[in-house]
Structures are given as C-alpha cells and as structure tokens.
PyMOL Python script that loads the backbone (N, CA, C, O; Angstrom):
from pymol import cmd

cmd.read_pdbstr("""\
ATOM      1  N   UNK A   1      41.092 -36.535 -11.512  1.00  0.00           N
ATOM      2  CA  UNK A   1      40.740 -35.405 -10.683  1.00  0.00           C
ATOM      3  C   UNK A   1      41.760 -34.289 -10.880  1.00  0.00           C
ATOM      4  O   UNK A   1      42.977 -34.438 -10.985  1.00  0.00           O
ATOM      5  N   UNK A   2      40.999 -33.027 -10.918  1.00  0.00           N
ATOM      6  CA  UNK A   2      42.203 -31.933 -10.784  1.00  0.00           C
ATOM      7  C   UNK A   2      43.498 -31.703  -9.823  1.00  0.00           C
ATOM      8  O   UNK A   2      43.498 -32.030  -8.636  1.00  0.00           O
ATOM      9  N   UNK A   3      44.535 -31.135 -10.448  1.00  0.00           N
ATOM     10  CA  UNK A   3      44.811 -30.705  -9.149  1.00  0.00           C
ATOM     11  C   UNK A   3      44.979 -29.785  -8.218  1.00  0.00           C
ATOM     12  O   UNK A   3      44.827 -28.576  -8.394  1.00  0.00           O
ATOM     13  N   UNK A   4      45.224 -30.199  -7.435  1.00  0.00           N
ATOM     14  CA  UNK A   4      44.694 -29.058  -5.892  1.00  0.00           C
ATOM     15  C   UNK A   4      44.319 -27.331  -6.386  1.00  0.00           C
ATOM     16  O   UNK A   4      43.207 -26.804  -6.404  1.00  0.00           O
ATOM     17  N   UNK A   5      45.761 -26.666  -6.785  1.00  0.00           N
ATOM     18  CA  UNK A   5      45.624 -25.737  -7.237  1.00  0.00           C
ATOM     19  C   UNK A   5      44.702 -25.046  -8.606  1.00  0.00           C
ATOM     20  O   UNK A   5      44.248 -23.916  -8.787  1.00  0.00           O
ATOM     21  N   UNK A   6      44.679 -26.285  -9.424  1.00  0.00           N
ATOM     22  CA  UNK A   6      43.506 -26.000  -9.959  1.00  0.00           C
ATOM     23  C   UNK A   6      41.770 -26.093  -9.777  1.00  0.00           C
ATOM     24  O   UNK A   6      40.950 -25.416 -10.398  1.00  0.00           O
ATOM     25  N   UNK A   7      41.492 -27.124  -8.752  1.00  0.00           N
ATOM     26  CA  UNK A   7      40.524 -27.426  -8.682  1.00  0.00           C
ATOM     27  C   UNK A   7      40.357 -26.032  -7.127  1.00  0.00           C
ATOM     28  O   UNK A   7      39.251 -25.680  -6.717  1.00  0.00           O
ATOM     29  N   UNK A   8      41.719 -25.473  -6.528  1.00  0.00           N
ATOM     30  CA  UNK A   8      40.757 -24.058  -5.597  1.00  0.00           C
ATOM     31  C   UNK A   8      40.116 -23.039  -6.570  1.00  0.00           C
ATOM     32  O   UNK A   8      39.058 -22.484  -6.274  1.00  0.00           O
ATOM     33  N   UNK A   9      40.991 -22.707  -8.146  1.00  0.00           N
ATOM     34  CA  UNK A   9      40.569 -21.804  -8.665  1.00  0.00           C
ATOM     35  C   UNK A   9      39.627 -22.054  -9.303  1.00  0.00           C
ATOM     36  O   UNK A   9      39.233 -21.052  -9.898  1.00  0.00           O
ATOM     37  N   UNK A  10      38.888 -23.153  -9.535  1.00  0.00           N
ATOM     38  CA  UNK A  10      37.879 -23.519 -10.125  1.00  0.00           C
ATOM     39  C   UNK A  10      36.594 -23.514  -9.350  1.00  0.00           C
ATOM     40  O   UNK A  10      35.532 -23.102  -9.817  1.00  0.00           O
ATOM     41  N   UNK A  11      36.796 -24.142  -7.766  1.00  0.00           N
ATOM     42  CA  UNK A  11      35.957 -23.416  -7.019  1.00  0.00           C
ATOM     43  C   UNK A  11      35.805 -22.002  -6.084  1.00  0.00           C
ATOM     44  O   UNK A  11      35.070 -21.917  -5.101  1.00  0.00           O
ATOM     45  N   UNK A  12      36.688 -20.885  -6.626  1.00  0.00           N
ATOM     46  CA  UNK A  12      36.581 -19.628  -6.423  1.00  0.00           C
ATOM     47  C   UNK A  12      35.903 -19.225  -7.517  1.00  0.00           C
ATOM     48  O   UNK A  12      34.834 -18.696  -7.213  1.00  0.00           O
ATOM     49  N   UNK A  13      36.154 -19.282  -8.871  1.00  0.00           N
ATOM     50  CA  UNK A  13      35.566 -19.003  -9.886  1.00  0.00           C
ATOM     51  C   UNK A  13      33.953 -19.001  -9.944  1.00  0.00           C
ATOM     52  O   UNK A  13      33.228 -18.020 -10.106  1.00  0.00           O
ATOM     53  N   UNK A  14      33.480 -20.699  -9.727  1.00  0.00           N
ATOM     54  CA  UNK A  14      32.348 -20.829  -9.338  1.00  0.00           C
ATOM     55  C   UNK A  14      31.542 -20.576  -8.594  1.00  0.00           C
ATOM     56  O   UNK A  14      30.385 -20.918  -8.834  1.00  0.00           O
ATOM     57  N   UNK A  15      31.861 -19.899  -7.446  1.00  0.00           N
ATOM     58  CA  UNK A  15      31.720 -19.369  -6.424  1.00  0.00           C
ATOM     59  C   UNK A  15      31.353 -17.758  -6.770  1.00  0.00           C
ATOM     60  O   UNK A  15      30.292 -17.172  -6.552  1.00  0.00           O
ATOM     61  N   UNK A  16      32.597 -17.241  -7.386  1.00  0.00           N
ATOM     62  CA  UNK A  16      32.292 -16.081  -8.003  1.00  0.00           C
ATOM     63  C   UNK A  16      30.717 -16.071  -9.082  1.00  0.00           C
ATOM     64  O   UNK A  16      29.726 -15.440  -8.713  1.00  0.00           O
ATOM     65  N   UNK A  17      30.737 -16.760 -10.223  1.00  0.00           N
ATOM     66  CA  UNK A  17      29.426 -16.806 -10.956  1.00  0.00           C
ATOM     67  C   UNK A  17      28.199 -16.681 -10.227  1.00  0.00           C
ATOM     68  O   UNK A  17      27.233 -15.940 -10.406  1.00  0.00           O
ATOM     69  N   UNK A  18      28.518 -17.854  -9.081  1.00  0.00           N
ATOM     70  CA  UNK A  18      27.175 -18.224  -8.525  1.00  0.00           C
ATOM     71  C   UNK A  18      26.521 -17.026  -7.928  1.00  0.00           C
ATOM     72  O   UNK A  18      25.304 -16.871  -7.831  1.00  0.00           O
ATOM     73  N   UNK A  19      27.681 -15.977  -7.438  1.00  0.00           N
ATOM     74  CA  UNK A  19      27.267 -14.937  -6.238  1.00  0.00           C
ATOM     75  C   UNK A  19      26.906 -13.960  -7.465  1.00  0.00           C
ATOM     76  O   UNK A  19      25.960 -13.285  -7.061  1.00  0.00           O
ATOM     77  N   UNK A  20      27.242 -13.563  -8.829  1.00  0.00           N
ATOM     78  CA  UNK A  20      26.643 -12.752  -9.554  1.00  0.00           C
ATOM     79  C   UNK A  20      25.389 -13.045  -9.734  1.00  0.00           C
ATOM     80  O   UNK A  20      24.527 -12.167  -9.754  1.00  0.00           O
ATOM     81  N   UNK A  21      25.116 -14.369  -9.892  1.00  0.00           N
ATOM     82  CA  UNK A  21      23.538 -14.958 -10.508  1.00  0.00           C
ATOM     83  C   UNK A  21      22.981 -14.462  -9.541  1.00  0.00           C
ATOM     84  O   UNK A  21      22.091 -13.612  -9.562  1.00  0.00           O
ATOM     85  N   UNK A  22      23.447 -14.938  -8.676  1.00  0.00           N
ATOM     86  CA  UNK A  22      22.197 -14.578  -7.221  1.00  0.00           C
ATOM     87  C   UNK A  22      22.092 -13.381  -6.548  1.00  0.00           C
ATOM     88  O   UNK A  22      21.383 -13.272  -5.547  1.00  0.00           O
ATOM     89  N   UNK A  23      22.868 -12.289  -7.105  1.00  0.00           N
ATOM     90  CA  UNK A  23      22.824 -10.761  -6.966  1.00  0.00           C
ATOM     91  C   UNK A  23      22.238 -10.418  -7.839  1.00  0.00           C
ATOM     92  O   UNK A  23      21.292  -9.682  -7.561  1.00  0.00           O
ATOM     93  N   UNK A  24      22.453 -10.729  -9.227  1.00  0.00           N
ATOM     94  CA  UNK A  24      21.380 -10.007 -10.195  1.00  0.00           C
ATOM     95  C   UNK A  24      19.796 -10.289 -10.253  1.00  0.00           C
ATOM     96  O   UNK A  24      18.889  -9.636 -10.769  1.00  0.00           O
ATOM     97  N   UNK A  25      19.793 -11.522  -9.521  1.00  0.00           N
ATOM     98  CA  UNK A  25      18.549 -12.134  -9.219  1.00  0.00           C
ATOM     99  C   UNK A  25      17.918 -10.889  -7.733  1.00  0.00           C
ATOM    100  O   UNK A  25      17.044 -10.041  -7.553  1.00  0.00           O
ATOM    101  N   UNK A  26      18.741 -11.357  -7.197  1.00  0.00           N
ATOM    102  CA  UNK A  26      18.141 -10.545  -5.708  1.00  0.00           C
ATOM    103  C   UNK A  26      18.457  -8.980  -6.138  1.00  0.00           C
ATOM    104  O   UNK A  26      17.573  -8.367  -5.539  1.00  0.00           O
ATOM    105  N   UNK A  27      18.975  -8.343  -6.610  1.00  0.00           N
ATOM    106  CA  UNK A  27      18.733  -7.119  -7.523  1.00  0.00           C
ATOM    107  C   UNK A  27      17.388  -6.452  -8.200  1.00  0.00           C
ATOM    108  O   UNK A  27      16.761  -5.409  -8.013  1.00  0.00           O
ATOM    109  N   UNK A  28      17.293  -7.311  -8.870  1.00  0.00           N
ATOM    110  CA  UNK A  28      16.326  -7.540 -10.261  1.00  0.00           C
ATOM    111  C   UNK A  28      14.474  -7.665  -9.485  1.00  0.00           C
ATOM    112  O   UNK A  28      13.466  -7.150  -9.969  1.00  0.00           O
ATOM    113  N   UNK A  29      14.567  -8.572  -8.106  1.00  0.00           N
ATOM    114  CA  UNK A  29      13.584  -8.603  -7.476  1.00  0.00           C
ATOM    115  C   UNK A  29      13.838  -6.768  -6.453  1.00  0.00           C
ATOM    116  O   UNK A  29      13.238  -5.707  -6.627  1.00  0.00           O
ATOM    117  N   UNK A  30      14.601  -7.011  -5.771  1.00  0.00           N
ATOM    118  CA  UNK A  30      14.152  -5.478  -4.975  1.00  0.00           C
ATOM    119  C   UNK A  30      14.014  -4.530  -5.762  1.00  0.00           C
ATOM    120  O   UNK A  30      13.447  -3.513  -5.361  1.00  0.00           O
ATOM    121  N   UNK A  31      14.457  -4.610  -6.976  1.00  0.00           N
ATOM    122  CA  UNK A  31      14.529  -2.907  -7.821  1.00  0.00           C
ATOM    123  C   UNK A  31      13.039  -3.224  -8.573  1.00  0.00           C
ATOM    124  O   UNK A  31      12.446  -2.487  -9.361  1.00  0.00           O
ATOM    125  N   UNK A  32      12.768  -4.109  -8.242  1.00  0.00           N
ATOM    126  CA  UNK A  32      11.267  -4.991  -9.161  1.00  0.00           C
ATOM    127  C   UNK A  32      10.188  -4.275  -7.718  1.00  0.00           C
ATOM    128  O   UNK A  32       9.390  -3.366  -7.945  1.00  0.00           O
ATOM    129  N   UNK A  33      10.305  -4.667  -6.800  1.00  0.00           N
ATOM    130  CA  UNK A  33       9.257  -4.279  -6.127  1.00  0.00           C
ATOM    131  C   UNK A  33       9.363  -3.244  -5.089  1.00  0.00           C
ATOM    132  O   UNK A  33       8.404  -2.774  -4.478  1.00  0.00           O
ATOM    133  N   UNK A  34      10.947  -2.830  -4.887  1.00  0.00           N
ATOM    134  CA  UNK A  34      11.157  -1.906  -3.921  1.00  0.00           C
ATOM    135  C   UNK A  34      11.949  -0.643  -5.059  1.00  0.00           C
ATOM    136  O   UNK A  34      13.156  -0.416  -4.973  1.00  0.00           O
ATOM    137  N   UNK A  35      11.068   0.067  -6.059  1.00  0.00           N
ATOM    138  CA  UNK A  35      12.311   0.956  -6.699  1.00  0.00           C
ATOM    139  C   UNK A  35      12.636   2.132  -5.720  1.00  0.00           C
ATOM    140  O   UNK A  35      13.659   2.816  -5.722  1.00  0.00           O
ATOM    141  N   UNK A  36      11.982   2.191  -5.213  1.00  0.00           N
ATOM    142  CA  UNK A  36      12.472   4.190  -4.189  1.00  0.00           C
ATOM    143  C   UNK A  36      13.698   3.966  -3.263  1.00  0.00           C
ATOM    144  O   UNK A  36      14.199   4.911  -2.653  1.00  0.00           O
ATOM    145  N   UNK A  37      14.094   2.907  -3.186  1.00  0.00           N
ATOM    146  CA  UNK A  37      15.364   2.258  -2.622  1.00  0.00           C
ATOM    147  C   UNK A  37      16.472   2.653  -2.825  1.00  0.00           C
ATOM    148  O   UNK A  37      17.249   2.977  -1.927  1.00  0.00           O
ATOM    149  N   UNK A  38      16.783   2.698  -4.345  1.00  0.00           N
ATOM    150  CA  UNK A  38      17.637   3.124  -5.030  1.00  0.00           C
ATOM    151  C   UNK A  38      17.982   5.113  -5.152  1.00  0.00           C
ATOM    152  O   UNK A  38      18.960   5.821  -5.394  1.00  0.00           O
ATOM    153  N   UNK A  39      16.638   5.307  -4.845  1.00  0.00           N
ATOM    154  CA  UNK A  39      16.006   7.008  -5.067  1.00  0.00           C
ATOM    155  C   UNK A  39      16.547   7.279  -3.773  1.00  0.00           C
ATOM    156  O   UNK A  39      17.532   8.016  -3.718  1.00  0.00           O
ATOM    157  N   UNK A  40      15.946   6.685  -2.457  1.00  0.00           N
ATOM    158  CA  UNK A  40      16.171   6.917  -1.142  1.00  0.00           C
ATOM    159  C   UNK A  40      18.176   6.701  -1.151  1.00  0.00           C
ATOM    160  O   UNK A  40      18.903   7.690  -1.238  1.00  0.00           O
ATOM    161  N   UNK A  41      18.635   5.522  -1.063  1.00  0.00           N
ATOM    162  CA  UNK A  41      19.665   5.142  -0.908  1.00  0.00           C
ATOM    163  C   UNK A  41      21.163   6.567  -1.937  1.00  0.00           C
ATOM    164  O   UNK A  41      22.312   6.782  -1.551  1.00  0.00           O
ATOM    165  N   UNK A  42      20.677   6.996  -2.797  1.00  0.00           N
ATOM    166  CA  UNK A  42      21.566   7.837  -2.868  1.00  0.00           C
ATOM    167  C   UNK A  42      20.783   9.386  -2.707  1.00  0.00           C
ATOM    168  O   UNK A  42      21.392  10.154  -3.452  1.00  0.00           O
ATOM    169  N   UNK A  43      20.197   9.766  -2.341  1.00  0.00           N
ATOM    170  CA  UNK A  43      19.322  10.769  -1.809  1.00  0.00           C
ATOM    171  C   UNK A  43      18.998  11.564  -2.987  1.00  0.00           C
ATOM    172  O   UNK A  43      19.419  12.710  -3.143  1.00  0.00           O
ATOM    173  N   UNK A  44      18.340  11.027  -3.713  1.00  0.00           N
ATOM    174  CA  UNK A  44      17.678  11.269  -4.996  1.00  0.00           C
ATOM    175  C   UNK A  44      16.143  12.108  -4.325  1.00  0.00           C
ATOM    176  O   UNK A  44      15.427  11.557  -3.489  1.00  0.00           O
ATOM    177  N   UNK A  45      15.960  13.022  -4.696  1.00  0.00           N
ATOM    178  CA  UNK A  45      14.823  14.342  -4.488  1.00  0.00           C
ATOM    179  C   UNK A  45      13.463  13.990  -5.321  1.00  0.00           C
ATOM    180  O   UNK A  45      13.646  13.645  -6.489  1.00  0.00           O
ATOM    181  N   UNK A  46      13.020  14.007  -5.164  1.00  0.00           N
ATOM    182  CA  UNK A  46      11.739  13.729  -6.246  1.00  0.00           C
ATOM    183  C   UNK A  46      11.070  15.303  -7.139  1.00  0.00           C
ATOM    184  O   UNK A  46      10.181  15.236  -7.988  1.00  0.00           O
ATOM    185  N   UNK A  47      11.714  16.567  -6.716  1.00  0.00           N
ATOM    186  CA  UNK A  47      12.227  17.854  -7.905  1.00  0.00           C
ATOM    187  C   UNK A  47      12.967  17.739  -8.654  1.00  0.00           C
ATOM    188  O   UNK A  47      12.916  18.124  -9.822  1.00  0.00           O
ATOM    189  N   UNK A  48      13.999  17.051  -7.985  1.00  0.00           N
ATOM    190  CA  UNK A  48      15.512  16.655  -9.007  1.00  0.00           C
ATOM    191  C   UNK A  48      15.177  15.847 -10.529  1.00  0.00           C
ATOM    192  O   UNK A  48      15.360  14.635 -10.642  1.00  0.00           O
ATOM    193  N   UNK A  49      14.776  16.518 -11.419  1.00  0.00           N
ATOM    194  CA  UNK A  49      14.653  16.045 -12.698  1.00  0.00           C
ATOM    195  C   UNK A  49      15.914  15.325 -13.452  1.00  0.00           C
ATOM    196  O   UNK A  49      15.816  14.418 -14.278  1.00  0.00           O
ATOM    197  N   UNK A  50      16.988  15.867 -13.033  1.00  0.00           N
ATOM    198  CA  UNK A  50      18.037  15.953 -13.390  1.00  0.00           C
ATOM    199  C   UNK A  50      18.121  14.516 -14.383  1.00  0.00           C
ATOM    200  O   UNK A  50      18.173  14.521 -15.612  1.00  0.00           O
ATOM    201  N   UNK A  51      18.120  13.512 -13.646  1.00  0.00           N
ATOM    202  CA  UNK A  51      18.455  11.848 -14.011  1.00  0.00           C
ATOM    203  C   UNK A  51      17.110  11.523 -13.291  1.00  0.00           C
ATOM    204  O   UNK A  51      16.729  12.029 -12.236  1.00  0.00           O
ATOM    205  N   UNK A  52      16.708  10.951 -13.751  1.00  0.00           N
ATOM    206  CA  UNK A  52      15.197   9.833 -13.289  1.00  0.00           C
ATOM    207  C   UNK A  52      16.477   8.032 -12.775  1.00  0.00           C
ATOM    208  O   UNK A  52      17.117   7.466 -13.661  1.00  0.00           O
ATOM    209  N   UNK A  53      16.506   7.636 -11.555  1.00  0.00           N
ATOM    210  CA  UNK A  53      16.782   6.652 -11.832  1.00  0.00           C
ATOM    211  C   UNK A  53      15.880   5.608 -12.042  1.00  0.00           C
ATOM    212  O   UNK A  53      14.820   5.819 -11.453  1.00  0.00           O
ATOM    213  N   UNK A  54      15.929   3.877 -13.071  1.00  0.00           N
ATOM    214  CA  UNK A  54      15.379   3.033 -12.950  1.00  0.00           C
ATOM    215  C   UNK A  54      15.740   2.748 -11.715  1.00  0.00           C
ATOM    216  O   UNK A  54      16.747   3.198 -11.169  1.00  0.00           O
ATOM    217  N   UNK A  55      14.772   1.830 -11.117  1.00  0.00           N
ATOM    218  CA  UNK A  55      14.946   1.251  -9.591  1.00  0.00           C
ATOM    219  C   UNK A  55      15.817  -0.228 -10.334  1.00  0.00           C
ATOM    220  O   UNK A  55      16.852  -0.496  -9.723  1.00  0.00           O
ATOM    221  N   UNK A  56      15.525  -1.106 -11.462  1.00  0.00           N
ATOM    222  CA  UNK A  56      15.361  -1.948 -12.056  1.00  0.00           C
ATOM    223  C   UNK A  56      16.986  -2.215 -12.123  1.00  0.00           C
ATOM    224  O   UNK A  56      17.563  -3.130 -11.536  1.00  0.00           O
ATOM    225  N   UNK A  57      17.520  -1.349 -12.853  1.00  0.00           N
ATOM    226  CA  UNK A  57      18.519  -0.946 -13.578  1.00  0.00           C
ATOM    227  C   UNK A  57      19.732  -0.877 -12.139  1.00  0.00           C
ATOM    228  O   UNK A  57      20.898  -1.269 -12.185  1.00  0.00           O
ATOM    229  N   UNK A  58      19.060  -0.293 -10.998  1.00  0.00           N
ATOM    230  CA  UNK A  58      20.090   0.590  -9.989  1.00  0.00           C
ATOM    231  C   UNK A  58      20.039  -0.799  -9.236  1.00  0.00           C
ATOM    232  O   UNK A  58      21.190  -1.177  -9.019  1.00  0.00           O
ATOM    233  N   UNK A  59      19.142  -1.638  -8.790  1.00  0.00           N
ATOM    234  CA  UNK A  59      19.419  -3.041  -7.830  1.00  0.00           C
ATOM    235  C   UNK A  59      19.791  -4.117  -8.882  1.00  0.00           C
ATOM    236  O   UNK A  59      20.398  -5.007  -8.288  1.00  0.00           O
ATOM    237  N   UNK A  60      19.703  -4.335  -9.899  1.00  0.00           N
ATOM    238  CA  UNK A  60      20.405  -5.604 -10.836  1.00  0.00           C
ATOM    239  C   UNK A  60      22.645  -5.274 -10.615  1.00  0.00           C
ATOM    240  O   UNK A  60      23.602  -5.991 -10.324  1.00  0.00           O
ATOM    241  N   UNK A  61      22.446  -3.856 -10.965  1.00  0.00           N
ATOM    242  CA  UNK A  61      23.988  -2.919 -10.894  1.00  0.00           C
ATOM    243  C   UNK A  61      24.349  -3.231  -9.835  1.00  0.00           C
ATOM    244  O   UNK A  61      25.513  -3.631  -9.868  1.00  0.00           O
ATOM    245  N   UNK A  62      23.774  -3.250  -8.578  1.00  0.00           N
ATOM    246  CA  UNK A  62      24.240  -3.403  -6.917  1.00  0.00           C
ATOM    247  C   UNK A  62      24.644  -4.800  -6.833  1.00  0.00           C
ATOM    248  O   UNK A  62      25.736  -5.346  -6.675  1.00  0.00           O
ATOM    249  N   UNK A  63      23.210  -5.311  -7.012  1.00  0.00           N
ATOM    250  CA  UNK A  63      23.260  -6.841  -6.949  1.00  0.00           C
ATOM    251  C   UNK A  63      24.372  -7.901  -7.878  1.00  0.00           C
ATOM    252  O   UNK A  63      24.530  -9.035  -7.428  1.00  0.00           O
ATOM    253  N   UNK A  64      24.901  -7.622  -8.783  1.00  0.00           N
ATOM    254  CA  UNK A  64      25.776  -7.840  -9.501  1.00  0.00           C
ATOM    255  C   UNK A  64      27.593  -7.329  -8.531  1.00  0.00           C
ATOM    256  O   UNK A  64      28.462  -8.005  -7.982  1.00  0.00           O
ATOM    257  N   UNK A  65      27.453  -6.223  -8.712  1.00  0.00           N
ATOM    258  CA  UNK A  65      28.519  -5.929  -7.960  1.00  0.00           C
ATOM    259  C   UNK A  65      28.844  -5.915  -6.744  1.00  0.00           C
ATOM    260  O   UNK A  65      29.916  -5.455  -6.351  1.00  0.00           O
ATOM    261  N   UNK A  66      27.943  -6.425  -5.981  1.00  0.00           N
ATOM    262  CA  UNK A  66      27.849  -6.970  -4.078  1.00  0.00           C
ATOM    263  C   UNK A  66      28.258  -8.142  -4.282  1.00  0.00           C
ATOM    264  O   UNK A  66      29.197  -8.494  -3.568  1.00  0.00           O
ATOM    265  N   UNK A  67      27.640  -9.301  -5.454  1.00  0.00           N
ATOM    266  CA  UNK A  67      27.488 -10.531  -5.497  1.00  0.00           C
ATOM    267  C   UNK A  67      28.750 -10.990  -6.399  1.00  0.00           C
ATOM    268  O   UNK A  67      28.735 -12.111  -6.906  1.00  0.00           O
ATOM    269  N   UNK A  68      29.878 -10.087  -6.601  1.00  0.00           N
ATOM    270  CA  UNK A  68      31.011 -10.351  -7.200  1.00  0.00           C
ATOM    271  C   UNK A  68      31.415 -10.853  -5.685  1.00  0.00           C
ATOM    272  O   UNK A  68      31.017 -11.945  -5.278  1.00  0.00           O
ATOM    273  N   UNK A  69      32.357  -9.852  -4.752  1.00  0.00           N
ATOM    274  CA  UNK A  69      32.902  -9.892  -3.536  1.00  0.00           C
ATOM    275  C   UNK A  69      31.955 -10.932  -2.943  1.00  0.00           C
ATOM    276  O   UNK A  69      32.711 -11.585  -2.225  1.00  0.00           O
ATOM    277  N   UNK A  70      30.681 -11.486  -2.825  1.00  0.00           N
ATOM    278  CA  UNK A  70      30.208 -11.991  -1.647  1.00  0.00           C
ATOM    279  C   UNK A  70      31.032 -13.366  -2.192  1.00  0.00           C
ATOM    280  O   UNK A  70      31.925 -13.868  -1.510  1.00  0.00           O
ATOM    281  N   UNK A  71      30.628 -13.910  -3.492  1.00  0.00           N
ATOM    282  CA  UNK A  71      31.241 -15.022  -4.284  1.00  0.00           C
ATOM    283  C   UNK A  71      32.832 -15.663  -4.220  1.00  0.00           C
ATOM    284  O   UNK A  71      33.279 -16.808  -4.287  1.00  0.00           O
ATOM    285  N   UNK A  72      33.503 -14.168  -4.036  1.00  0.00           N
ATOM    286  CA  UNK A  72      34.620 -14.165  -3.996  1.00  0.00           C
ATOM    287  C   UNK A  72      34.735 -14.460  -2.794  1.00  0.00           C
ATOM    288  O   UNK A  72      35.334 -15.520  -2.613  1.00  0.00           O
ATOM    289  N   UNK A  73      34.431 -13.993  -1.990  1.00  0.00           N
ATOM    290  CA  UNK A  73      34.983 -14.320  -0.245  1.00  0.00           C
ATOM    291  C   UNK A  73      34.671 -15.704  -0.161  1.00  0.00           C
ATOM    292  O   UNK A  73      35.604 -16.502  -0.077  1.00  0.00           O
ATOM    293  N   UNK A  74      33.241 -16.192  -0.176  1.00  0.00           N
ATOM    294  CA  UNK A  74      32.991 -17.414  -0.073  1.00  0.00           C
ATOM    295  C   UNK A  74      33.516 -18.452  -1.229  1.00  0.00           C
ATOM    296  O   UNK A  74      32.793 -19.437  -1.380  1.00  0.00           O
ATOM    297  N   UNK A  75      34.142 -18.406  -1.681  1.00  0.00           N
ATOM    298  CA  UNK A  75      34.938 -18.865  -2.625  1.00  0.00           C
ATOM    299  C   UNK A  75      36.781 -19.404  -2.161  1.00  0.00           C
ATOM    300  O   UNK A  75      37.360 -20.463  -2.404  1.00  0.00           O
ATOM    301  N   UNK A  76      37.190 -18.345  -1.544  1.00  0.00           N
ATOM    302  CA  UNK A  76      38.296 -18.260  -0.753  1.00  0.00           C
ATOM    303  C   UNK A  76      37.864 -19.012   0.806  1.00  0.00           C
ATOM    304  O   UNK A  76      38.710 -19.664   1.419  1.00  0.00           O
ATOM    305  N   UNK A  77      37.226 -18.928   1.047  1.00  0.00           N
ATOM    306  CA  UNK A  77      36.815 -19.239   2.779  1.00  0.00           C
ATOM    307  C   UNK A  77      36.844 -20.716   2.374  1.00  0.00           C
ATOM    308  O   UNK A  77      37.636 -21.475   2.933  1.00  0.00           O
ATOM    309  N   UNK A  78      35.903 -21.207   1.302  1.00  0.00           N
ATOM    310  CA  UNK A  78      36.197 -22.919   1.134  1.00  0.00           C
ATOM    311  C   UNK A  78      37.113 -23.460   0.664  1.00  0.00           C
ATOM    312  O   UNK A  78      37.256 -24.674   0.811  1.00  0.00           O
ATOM    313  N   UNK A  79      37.997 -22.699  -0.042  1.00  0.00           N
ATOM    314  CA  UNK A  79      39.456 -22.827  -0.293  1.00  0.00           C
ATOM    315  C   UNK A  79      40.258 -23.309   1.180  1.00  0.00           C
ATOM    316  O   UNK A  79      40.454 -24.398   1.718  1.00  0.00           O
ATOM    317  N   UNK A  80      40.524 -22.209   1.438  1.00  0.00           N
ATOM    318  CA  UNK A  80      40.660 -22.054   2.535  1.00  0.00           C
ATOM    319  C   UNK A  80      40.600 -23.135   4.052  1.00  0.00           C
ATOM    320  O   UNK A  80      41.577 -23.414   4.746  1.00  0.00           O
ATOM    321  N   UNK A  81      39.262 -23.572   4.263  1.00  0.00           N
ATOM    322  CA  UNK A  81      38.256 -24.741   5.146  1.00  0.00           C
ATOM    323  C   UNK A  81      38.952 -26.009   4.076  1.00  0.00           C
ATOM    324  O   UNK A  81      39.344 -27.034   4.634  1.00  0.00           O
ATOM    325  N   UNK A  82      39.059 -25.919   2.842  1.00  0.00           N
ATOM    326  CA  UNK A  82      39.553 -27.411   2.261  1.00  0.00           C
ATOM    327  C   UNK A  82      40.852 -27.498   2.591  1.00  0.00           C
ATOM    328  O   UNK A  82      41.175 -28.451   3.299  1.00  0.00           O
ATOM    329  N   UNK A  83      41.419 -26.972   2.356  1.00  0.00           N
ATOM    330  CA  UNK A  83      43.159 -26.432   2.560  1.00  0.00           C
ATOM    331  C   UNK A  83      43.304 -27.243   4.364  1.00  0.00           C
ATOM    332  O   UNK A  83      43.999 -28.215   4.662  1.00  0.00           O
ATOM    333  N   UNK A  84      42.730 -26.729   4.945  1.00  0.00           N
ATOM    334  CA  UNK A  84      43.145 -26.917   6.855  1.00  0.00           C
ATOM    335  C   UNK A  84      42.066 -28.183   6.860  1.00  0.00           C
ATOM    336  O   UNK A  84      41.895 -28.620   7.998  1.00  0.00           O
ATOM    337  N   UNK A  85      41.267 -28.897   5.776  1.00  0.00           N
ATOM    338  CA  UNK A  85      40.633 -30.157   6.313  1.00  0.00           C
ATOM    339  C   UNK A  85      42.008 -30.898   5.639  1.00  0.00           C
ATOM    340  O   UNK A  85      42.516 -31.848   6.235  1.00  0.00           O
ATOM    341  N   UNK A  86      42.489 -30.480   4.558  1.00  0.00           N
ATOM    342  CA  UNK A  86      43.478 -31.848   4.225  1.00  0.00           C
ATOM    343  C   UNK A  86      44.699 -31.853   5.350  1.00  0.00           C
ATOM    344  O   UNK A  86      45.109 -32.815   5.999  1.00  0.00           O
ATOM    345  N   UNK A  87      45.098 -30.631   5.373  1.00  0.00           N
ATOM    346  CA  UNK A  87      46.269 -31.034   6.493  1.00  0.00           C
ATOM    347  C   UNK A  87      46.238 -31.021   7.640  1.00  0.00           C
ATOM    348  O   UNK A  87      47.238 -30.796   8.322  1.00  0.00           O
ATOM    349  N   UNK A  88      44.652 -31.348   8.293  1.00  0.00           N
ATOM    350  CA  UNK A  88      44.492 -32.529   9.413  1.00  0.00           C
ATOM    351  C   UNK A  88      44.228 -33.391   8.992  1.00  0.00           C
ATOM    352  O   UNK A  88      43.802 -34.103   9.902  1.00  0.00           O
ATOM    353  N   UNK A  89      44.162 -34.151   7.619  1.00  0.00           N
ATOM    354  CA  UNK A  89      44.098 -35.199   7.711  1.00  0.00           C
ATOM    355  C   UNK A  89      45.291 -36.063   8.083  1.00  0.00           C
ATOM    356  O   UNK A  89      45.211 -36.865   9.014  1.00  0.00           O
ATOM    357  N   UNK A  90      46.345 -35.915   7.398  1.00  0.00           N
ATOM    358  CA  UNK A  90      47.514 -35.861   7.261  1.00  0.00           C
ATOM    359  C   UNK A  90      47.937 -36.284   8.553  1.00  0.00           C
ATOM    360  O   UNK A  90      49.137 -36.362   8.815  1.00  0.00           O
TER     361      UNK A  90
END
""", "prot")
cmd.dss("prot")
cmd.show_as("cartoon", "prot")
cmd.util.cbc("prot")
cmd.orient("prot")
C-alpha cells in the first residue's frame, strides 16, 4: 500500500480528473441543448456580429474549468475527512 502522503496526492489528483470529465461532460450537454446560455451569460447582443459564440465550445470551456476547482476541493475535503478518521482512530 502507498504511503499516506502519497496515496492523499493520488486521491486529489483523481479527484481532480474525475471533476474535469464530469464538467466537460455537463458542459458539452448544456452548451448541446441550452446554447443562448453562454450568449445570455456574458451579455452577448444578437446585432453584435462581432464574435458569434459556439454555445458548444463556451459550456465544455466552463465545464472543464469549474470542474478543475470542484475536483480539487473535493479532493482535499477527503484528504482531509481521511486525515481526522485516522487520528481518531488512534
């Protein structure tokens, strides 16, 4: 078995991946069926030629980069919850 210190950074790490997968996933679906989200959310004009955004493109980008930090926190928090279960065991 690892040890301690390696096996927290291994489940922060994993933690981290998991929360990208599942942001680019939950991304990839709202910019899939909700694109004006992205239009609405930074107050994109529908005259404004300027940049056309993909909806596609703008929730995979969110969802990716929300789902870094969400990964990360929950990553640390079970660190963390493992850390204060061993030293009550003790």
């Amino acid at each position: 078995m690892a040890s301690f210190p390696v096996r927290s950074f291994l489940i922060i790490f994993c933690c981290t991946i998991c929360g990208v997968v599942v942001g680019l996933i939950v991304g990839l679906i709202m910019g899939s069926i909700a694109p004006d989200f992205g239009r609405a959310l930074f107050g994109y004009r529908s005259g404004n030629e300027e940049y056309a955004f993909d909806g596609r493109q703008l929730g995979i980008g969110l969802g990716i980069a929300n789902g870094v930090w969400v990964g990360l926190f929950a990553g640390i928090a079970l660190v963390i919850a493992e850390a204060i279960k061993y030293l009550k065991k003790d």
